[in-house]
Each structure stands twice: as C-alpha cells, then as structure tokens.
MILOFI-132785 format. One line per 8 residues: number of its first residue (from 1); their letters; for each residue x, y, z of C-alpha. Coordinates in nm, 3 decimals. Layout:
NUM> A> X:Y:Z ~ ...
***
This chain:
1> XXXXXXXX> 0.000:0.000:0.000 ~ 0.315:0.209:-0.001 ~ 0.303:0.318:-0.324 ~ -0.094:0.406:-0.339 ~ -0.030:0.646:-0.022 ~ 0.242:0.862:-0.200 ~ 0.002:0.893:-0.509 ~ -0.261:1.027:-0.270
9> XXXXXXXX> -0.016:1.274:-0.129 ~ 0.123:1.433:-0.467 ~ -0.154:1.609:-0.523 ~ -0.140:1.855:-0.277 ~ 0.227:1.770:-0.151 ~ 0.343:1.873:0.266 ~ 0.520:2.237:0.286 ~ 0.804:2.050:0.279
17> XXXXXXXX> 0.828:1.964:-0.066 ~ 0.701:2.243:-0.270 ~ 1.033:2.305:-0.429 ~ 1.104:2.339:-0.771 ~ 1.310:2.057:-0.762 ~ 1.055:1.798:-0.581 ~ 0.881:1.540:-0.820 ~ 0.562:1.558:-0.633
25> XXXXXXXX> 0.565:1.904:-0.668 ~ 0.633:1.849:-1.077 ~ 0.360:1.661:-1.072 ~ 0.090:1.876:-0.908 ~ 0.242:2.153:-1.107 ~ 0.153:1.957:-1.399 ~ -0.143:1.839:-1.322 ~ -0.283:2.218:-1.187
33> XXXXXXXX> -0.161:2.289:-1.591 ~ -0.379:2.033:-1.723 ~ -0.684:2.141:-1.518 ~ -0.629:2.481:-1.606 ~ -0.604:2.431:-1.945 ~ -0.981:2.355:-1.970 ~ -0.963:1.949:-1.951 ~ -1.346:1.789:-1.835
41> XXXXXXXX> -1.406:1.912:-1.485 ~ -1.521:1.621:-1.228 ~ -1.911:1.657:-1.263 ~ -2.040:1.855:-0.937 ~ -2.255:1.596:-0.805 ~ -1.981:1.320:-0.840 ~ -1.713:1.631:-0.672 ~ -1.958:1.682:-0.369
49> XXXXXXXX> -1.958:1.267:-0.321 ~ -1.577:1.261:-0.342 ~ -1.542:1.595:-0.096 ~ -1.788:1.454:0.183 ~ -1.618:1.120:0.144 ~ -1.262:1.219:0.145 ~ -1.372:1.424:0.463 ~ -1.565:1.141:0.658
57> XXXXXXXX> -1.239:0.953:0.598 ~ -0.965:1.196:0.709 ~ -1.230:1.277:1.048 ~ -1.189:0.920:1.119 ~ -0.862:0.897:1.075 ~ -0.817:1.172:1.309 ~ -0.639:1.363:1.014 ~ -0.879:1.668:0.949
65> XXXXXXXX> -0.680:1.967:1.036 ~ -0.952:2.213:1.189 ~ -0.828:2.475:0.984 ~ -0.857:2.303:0.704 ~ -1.057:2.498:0.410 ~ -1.238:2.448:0.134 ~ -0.911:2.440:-0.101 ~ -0.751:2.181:0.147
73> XXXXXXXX> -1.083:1.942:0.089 ~ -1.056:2.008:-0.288 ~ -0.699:1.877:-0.260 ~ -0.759:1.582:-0.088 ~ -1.043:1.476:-0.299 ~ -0.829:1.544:-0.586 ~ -0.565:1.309:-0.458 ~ -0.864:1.039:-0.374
81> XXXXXXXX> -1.005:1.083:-0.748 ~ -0.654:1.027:-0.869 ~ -0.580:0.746:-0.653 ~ -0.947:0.599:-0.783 ~ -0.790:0.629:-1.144 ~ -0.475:0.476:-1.045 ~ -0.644:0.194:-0.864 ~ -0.868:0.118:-1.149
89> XXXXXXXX> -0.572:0.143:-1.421 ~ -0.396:-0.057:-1.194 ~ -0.682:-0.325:-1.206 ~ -0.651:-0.327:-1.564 ~ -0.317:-0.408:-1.635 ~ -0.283:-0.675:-1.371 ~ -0.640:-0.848:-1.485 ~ -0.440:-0.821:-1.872
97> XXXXXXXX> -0.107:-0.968:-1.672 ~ -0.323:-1.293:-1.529 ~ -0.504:-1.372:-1.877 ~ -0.137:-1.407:-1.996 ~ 0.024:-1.584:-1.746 ~ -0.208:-1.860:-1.668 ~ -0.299:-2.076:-1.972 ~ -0.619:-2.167:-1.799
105> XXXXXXXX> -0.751:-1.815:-1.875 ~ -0.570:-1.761:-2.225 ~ -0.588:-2.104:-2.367 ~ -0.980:-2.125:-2.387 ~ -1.004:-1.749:-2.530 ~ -0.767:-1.885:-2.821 ~ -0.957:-2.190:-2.856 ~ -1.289:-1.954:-2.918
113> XXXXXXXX> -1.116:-1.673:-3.065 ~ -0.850:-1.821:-3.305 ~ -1.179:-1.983:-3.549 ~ -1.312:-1.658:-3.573 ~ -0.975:-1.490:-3.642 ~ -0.887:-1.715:-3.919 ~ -1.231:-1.685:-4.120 ~ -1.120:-1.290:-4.096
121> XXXXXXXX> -0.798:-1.354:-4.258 ~ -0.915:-1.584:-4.523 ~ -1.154:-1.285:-4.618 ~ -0.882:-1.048:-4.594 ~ -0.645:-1.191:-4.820 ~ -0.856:-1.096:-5.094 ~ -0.791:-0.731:-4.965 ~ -0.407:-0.773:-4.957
129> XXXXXXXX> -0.412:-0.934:-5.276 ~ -0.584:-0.628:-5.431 ~ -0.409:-0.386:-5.262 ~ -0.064:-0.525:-5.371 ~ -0.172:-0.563:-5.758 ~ -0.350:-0.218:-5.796 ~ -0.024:-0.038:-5.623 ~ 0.254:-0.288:-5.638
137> XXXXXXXX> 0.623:-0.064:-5.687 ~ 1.005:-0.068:-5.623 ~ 0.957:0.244:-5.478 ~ 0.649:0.184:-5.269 ~ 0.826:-0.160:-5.116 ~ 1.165:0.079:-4.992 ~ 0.908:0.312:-4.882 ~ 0.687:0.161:-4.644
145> XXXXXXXX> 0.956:-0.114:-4.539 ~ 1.126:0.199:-4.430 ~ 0.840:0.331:-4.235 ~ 0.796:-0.036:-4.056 ~ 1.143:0.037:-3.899 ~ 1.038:0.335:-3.763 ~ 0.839:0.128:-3.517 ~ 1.093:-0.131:-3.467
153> XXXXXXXX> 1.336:-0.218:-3.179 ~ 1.593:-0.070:-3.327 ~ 1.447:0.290:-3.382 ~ 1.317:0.288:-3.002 ~ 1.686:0.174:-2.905 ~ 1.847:0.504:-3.092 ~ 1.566:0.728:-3.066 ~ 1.502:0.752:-2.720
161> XXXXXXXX> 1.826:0.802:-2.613 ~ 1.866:1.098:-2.841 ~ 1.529:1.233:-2.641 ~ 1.750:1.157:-2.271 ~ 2.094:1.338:-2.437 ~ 1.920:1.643:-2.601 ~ 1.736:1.775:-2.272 ~ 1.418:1.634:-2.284
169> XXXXXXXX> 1.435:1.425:-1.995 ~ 1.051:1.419:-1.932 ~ 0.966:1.309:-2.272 ~ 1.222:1.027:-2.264 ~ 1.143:0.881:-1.934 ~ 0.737:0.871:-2.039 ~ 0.868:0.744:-2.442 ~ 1.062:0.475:-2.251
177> XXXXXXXX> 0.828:0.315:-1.997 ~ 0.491:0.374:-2.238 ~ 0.728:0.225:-2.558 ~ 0.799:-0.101:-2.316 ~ 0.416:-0.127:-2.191 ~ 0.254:-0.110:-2.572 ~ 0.514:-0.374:-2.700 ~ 0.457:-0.566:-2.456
185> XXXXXXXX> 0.092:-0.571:-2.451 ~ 0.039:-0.599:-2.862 ~ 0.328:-0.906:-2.851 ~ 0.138:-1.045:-2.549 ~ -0.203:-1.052:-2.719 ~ -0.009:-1.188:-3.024 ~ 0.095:-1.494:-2.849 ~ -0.226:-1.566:-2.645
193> XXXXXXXX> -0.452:-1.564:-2.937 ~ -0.204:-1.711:-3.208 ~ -0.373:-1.636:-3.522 ~ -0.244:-1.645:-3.881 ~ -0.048:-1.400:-4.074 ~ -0.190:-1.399:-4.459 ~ -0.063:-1.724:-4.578 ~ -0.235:-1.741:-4.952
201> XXXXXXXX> 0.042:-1.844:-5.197 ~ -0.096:-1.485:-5.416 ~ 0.035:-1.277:-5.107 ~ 0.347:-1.131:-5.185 ~ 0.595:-1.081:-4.860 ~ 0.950:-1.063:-4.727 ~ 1.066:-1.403:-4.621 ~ 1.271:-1.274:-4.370
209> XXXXXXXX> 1.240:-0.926:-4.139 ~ 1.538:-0.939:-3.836 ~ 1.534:-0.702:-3.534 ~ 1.728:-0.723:-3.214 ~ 1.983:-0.996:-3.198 ~ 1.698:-1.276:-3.194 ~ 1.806:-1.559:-3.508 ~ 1.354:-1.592:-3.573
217> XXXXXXXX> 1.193:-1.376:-3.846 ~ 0.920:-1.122:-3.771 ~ 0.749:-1.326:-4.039 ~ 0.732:-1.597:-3.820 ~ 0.563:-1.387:-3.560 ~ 0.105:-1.434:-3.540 ~ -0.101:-1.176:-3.697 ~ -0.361:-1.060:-3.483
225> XXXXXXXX> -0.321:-0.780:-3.368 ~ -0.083:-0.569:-3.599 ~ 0.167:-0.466:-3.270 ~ 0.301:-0.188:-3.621 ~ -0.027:-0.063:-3.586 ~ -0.048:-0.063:-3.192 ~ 0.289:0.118:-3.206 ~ 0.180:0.378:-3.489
233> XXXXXXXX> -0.129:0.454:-3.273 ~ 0.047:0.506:-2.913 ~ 0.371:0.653:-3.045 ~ 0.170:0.957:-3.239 ~ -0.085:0.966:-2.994 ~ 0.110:1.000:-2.763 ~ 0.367:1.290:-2.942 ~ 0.021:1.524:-3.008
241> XXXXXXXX> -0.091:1.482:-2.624 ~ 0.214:1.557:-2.490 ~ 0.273:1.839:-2.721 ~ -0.035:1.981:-2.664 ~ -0.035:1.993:-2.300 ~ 0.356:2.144:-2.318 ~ 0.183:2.411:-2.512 ~ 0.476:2.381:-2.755
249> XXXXXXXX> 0.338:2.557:-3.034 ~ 0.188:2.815:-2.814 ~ 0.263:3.217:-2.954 ~ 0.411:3.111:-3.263 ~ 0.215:3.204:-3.603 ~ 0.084:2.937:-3.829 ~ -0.184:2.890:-4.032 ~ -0.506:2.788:-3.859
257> XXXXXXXX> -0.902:2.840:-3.802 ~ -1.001:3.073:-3.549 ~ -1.094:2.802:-3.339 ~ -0.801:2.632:-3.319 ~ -0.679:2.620:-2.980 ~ -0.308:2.807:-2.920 ~ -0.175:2.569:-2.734 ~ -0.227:2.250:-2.971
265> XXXXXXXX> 0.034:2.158:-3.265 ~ -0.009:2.330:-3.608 ~ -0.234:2.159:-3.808 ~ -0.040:2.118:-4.087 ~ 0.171:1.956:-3.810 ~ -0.061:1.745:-3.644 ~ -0.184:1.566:-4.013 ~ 0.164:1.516:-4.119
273> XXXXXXXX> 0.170:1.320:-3.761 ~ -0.204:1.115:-3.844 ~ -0.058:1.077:-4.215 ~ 0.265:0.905:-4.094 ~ 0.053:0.668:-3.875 ~ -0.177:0.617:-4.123 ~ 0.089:0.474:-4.367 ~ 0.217:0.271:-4.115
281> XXXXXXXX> -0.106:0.075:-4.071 ~ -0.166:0.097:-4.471 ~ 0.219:-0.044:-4.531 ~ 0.147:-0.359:-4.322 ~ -0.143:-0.442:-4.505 ~ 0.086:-0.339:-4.877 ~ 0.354:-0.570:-4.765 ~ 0.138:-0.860:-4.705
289> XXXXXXXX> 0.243:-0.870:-4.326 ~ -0.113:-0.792:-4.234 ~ -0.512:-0.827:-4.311 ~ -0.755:-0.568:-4.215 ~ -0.858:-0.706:-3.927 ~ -0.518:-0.735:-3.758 ~ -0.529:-0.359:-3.857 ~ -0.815:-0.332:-3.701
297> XXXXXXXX> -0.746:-0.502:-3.386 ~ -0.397:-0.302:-3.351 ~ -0.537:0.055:-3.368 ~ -0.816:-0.064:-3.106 ~ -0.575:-0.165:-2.903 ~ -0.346:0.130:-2.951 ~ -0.617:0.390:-2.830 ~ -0.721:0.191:-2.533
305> XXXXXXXX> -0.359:0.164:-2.385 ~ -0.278:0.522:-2.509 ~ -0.579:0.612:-2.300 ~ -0.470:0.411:-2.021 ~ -0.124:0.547:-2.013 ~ -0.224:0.944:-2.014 ~ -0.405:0.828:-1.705 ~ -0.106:0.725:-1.496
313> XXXXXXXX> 0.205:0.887:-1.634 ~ 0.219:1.142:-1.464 ~ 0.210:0.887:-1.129 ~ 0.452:0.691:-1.273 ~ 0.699:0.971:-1.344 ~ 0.671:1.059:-0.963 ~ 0.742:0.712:-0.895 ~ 1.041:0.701:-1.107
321> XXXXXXXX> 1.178:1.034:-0.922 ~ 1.098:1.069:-0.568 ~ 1.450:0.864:-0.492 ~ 1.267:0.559:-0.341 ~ 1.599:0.370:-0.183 ~ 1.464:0.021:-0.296 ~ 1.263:0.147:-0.654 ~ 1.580:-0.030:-0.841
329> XXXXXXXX> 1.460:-0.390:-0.675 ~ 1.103:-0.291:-0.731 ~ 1.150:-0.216:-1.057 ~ 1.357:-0.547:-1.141 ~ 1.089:-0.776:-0.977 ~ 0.783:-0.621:-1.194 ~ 1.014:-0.624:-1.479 ~ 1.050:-1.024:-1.444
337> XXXXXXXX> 0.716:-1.084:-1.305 ~ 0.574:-0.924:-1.631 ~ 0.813:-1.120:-1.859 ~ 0.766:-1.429:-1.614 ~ 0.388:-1.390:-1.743 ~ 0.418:-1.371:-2.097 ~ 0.209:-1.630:-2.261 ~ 0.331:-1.928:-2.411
345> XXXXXXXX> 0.264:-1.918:-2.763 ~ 0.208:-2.264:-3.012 ~ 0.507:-2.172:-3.176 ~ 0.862:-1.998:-3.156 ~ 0.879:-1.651:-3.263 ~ 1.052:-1.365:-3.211 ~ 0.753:-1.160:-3.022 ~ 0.886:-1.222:-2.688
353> XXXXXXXX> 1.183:-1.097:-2.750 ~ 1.120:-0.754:-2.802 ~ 0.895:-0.734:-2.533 ~ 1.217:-0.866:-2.343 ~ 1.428:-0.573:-2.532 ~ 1.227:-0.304:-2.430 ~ 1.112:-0.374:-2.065 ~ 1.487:-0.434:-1.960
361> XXXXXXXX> 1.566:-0.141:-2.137 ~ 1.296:0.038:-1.924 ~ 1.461:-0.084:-1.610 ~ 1.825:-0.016:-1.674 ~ 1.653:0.375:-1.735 ~ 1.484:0.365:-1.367 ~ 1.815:0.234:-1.281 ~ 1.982:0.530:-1.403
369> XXXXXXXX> 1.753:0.816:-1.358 ~ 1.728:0.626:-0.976 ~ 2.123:0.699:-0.965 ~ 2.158:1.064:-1.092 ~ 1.821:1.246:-0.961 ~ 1.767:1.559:-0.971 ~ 2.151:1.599:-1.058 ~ 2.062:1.508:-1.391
377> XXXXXXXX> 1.723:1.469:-1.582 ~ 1.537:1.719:-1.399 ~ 1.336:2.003:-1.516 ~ 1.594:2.261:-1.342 ~ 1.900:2.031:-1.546 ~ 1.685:2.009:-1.864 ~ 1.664:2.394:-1.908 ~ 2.007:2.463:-1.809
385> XXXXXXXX> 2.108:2.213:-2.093 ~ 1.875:2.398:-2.291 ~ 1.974:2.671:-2.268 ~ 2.392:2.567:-2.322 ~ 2.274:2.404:-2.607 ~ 2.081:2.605:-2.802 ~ 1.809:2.596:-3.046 ~ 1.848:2.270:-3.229
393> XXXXXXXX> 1.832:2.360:-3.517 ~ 2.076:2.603:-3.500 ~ 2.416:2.486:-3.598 ~ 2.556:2.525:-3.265 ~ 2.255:2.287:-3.163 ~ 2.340:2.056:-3.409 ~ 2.696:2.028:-3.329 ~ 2.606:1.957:-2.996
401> XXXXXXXX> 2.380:1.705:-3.080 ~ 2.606:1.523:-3.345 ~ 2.888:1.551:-3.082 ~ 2.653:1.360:-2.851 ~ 2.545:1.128:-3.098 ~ 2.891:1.026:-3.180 ~ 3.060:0.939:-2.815 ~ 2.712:0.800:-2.726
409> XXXXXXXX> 2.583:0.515:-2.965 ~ 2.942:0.364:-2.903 ~ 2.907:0.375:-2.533 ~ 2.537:0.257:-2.578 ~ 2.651:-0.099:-2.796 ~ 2.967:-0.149:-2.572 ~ 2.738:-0.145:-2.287 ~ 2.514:-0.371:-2.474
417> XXXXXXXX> 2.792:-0.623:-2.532 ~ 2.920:-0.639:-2.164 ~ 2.618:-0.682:-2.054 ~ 2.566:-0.977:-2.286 ~ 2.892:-1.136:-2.201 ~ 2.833:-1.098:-1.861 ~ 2.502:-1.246:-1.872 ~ 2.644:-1.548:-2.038
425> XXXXXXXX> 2.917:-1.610:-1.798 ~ 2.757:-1.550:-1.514 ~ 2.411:-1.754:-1.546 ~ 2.510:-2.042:-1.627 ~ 2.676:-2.067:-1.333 ~ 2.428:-1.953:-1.143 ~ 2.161:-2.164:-1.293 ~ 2.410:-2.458:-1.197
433> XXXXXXXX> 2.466:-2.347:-0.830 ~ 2.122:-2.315:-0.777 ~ 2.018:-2.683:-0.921 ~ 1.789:-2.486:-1.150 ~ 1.728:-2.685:-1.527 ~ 1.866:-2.369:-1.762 ~ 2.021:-2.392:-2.114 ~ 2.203:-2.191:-2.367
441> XXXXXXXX> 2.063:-2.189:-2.750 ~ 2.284:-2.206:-2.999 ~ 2.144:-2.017:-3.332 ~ 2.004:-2.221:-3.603 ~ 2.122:-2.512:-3.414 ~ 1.991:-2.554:-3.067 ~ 1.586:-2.400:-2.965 ~ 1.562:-2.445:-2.564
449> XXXXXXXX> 1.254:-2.643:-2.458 ~ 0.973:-2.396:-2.341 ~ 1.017:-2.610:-2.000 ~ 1.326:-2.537:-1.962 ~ 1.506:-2.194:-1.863 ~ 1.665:-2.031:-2.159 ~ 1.967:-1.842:-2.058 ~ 2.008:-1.670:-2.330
457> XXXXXXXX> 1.667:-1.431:-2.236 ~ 1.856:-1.379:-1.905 ~ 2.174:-1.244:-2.104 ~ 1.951:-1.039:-2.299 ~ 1.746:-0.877:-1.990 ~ 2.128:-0.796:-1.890 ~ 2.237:-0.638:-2.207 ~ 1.965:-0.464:-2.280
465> XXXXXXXX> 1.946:-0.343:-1.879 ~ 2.301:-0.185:-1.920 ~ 2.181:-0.035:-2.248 ~ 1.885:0.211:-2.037 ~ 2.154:0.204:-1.739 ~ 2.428:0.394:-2.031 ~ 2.170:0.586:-2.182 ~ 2.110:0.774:-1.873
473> XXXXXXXX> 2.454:0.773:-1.665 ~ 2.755:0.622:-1.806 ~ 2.684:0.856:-2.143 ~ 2.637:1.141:-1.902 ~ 2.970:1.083:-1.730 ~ 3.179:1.060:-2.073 ~ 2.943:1.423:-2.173 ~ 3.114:1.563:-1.849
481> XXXX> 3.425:1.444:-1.935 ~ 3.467:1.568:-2.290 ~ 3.308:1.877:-2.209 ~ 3.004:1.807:-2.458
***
C-alpha cells in the first residue's frame, strides 16, 4: 500500500516539498496545468460525493486539520479521485497480466477466438491481394519497409536516447516506460490468441524481417493484432498529447481556423503526424504482413492503452523520481514478473523478445535516472542544458547534438555487449549453483525447450538493462568528461 499512499499525497504535496526541484511538486504543477487548461471538470454531483467522502475519511482517521478549508478538501479529494484512477488502471493491467500468465484463462479465449480470427484472414487476403496488384512498386516496397522500422526495436533503441541526451528528460522517461508497456501488450495478445499471418500463396511478402539480436523472423511472428499498428497509434498519440499539454506551439504564427486552440500543434503539423501513422497501418497491409482485421485489432488496441497510459504517467513519473531507496529492486521484480507472465505461444517466434528488449531497457533507465536524480534529468537540469545548447536547429545545436550522438551510440553498444557477455558467464553458473534446469541456444542449431530456462533471455534482460543504465549515466559521465 506504499506506493498508493504517496500517489494520494502528490496532489497537494506537505510544505516540505514544494520546491522546484521535488517530483511531487512536478507533478501537481503539472497536473494544476492540465486542469487549467480547460480538460473535463469532475461533474459537481460526483465532486460533492468525493469531498464529503474524502472528509468522513480523514475525520476518522483523526487527520482533518480544523483549519482546514475548502481548497484543502478540494486537494484531498483530488488526490482520492486520482488514486481511484490509479487503482482502477492498476486493475486493468494486472487483470491483462493474469489472462497471460495462466494458460487456464488464455488457452480457452484462443480456442474460441483463433476460429473466428482465421475466417477474418481468409476474407482479408482478398484485400491484400488487391491492394498489392492495384499499387505494387520498387519504390512503394523501400518506402513503407522503411516506415515499418520506424516502429521497430531498433528505432526505439536510438531514438530515445537521443530524447535523454538532447534535454528532454521528461519526454524520454514517459517514451521509454509507455514504448515497453505497448510492446509488450500488442506481442502479449499476439501470443495468447495465435492467429495467422496472410498465408495465400498470391500474397506477396518478405521471407525474412530481423530485429534485435533474436536468429527468428518477424514473419514468423502471429497476426492478430498488428503490434506496427499498436505502435503507430500510441507513439503519435502519444507525441500530439504531450505536445499539446507542453503548449509547444503556443505564440508562434501558423496557419489555422479561429478556433483552433493556441496551445495545440499546427495543423499542418498534427496531419503530417495522423498521415505518418496512417501509412504505417496501410504499409502492413501493402507488404502482405497484415489483413484488415489485424489492422483493425492493432489501432483498437493502440487507443485503449494510449488512454490508459495518459491516465497514470504522470504517477509513474513521480514514482520514477521521488529517490525511493529500494525502486531499483522494485523495478527489477515487476520487470520479471511481467516477462515471467508472458504467454506461451504454439510456436517460436521472435515476439517475446522484443517485449524482453524493451522492458529491460525500461529498467536499466529507472536504474539510471534512480542513480543521478535531480543531478541530472530534472526540469531545473533540462533547461540549463537547454539553454547551453541552443536551439536545435541552430548549428551550434546541431553540433552539440552530433557531438553527442557520436561518443554515445558507441558507449550505448559497448554497454550492450558487456552486458551480454556478462550475462552469459555468469548464469550459467548460477543456474548450476542453484540446481535450477537452464540452457544456452545455440542459433540455427539448438531452440531451448519452453520447459526449460533459456539463458540466453537472461543475457539479454542484462544487455539490454546496461543499455537504459548507459543511456542515462555512463553517457552522461563521458558528456562531463569531454566537455560536450
């Protein structure tokens, strides 16, 4: 309950920690923005409920300050609505986390749901078959095969990073953990429900499509839903809410209706954003990789845990901040809990791993931010670098940046490649001290027994765990160092 007591407290945070530099403090500051800005008020007859309630429970609790005003009450109901929403998202993801973990729950749903799945993509292969004759193109292929990468492993690895060394600290940190809980989910799904990609002999597709260091295909991964389209949906969802709410646009002149609010991105901005999602979706479909109703089921999917993350990021940023002395252990036992959970699919694929990729990668970053707090990555830090580094795309921004770039993708892969090798030295030994049943793969040679523990997934938690871990101290130390 340790946890759900700090998230009823950051609302209206003690004296104490009003600073600029307190993370409960960001977050009411944040969250005062958002109200401000003209976001759905709590209706008044559900308010009243939640006042008299929050009071009847701090009277009890001997807690009600006589003093205490109207403002006060407002406060603390506040911090009891929020700590509804977080209670209920909370429900959510842990009722998702037991339909994958027990096979019990998930086996039966695929036994109903896969039948119904496949008569979809039967009937959708007629789609992709027309879609690839009436636009089939060289150009088209290198186009939207270059667009799927932008929602790979790969891009997430070098991308966010570049958001942690350029100042934008708060962006990262939500990118990071919301990028590891939407790959996880859509992969998760994926492996519980097992349905068919299009398999028609008329479908044209890639025979092979590599990410991460895994030796399986992505065209060996299930269909339904498209996790391309679940990423498309969260990642620009995600970029126009949090834009928005910065105000980032807000006093500069572009071209818009009267109506348009100041504070949201351009539009010519904002479709450029839906456009790039859109052909995301549309290229899976082009490439034979998907039928409509893996489309379908993706961007569903997408907006429901978009919706459920702008409900608790701003919690979960606190969390990651307020310099909990055992966060690092909490965060490593819900990062192997989660993976512990992942459903066992009916065959290989390379789905689990980049679930694996990106929620170790999302610890080693808790790890790090854990380490260097508030001396580096907060807001006071952020402008400061800001403000040294100019506008970015001046050239003195983009020196900075390249300069960054440079010392910090090497740092980033040699981390990646200790970590590995330590992982591999180290487990094995472990696993053999400890009398547990573990094994190493060998590529194209050797697949461990889904009953047995692969070591190699251990090696990768590691590697990718010191990747995050880099990204947000070792880089920072070499910055220092250099002077850059």
């Amino acid at each position: 309950m340790h946890p759900l007591f700090f998230f009823l407290m950051i609302r209206r945070p003690p004296r104490s920690t009003l600073s600029s530099s307190s993370a409960a403090s960001d977050v009411y500051k944040r969250q005062y923005q958002r109200r401000v800005r003209g976001t759905r008020p709590i209706p008044m007859e559900s308010a009243g409920q939640m006042e008299s309630w929050a009071m009847l429970l701090l009277r009890q609790r001997g807690g009600l300050d006589p003093e205490c005003n109207e403002k006060c009450v407002e406060s603390y109901a506040a911090g009891v609505h929020d700590a509804m929403k977080l209670v209920g998202a909370a429900g959510a993801v842990m009722w998702f986390c037991a339909l994958a973990a027990f096979p019990s729950l998930h086996v039966p749903l695929r036994k109903y749901a896969k039948p119904w799945l496949l008569k979809r993509v039967k009937h959708g292969e007629d789609v992709v078959v027309a879609i690839q004759t009436a636009f089939n193109n060289p150009v088209l292929d290198a186009f939207h095969n270059t667009l799927a990468l932008m929602c790979g492993v790969e891009f997430y690895i070098t991308f966010l990073p570049f958001l942690f060394w350029i100042g934008e600290p708060s962006l990262a940190r939500s990118l990071t953990v919301f990028c590891a809980a939407m790959t996880y989910m859509g992969n998760a799904m994926k492996d519980a429900l097992c349905s068919p990609r299009p398999s028609d002999k008329k479908v044209r597709r890639e025979s092979a499509d590599m990410q991460g260091d895994s030796s399986l295909s992505a065209t060996q991964e299930y269909g339904f839903p498209s996790t391309h389209s679940v990423n498309a949906v969260c990642f620009t969802g995600y970029l126009i809410h949090y834009f928005n709410r910065q105000g980032a646009f807000a006093g500069m002149e572009f071209s818009a209706p009267t109506w348009w609010p100041e504070s949201w991105l351009p539009p010519v901005v904002l479709g450029l954003l839906s456009l790039w999602c859109a052909n995301i979706c549309f290229g899976r479909v082009y490439l034979g990789m998907h039928t409509p109703i893996d489309i379908l089921g993706g961007v569903t999917l997408g907006w429901l845990i978009l919706f459920l993350w702008i409900t608790v990021e701003d919690f979960c940023d606190a969390w990651i901040t307020a310099g909990y002395m055992l966060l690092p252990v909490y965060q490593l036992f819900y990062s192997v809990m989660i993976l512990y959970a992942y459903p066992v699919p009916e065959h290989p694929n390379p789905s689990f791993s980049y679930s694996l990729y990106l929620t170790a990668a999302c610890n080693g970053v808790v790890l790090g931010v854990w380490r260097t707090y508030p001396r580096l990555h907060s807001p006071e830090w952020a402008r400061a670098l800001i403000l040294t580094r100019g506008d970015l795309l001046s050239v003195q921004g983009l020196t900075f940046v390249g300069l960054r770039f440079v010392v910090g993708i090497p740092i980033v892969l040699v981390a990646r490649q200790l970590g590995k090798s330590l992982g591999l030295f180290v487990l094995p030994r472990v696993a053999k001290l400890l009398k547990m049943e573990g094994q190493l793969e060998v590529p194209g040679k050797t697949v461990v027994p889904s009953n047995v523990l692969n070591l190699n997934n251990g090696a990768r938690f590691i590697a990718y765990s010191f990747v995050g871990w880099a990204t947000t101290d070792w880089c920072f130390t070499a910055f220092e160092y250099l002077g850059i």
